[in-house]
N, C-alpha and C positions, 0 to 999 in steps of 0.2 A: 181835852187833854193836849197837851204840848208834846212836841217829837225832840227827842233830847240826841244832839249831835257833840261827840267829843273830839274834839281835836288832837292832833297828834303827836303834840306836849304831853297831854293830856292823858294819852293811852302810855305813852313811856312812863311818867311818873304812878298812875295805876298798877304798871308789871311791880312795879318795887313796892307795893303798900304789905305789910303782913295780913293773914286772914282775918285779924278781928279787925285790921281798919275797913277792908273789903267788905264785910259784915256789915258793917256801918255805913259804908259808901253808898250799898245797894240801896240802903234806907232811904237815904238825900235822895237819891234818886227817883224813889217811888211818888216822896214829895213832890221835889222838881216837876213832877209830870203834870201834876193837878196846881199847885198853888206855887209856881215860881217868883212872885212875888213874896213870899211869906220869908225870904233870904234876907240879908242886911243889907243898904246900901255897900258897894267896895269904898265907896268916897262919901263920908259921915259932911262934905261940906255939900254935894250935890244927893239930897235924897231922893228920887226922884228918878236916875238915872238908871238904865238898862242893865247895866254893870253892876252883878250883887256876889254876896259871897253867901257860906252859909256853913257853920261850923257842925261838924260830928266825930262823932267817936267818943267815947268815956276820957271826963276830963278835956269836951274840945281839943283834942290833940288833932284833928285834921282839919282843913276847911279847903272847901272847894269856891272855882271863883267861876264866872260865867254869867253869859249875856243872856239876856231875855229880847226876844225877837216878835214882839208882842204880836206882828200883822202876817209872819209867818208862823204862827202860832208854834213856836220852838225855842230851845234852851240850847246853847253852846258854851261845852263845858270847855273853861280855857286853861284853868292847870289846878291841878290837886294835892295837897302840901297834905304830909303827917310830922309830927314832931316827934311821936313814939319812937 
């Protein structure tokens, strides 16, 4: 399992989400902890890259962005966008 750290971008942008994006959020994150690779590239020209996103919520209306720290076995969530 991965240890998932949020930054503090990261926690401001969460206070503002409504419940059903929170709903959703907590989901990503269940993922995140096992398969953090399973997120999209952030940058479609470097695939490959530690930097991934990972879209939720009904209608992707949120997407979360965050590194993958592969040799600290940890995820760093770096900010959290809803468009609801």
């Amino acid at each position: 399992m991965y240890e998932i750290e949020t930054y503090e971008d990261a926690r401001d942008q969460l206070a503002e989400l409504p419940r059903e994006a929170l709903l959703a959020y907590a989901e990503v994150l269940a993922v995140l902890e096992i398969a953090p690779w399973s997120g999209a590239p952030y940058n479609r020209a470097k695939p490959s890259s530690p930097m991934r996103r990972f879209s939720f919520g009904r209608d992707d209306l949120g997407m979360v962005v965050y590194l993958v720290l592969e040799h600290d076995r940890r995820v760093d969530v770096v900010g959290v966008y809803w468009l609801g």
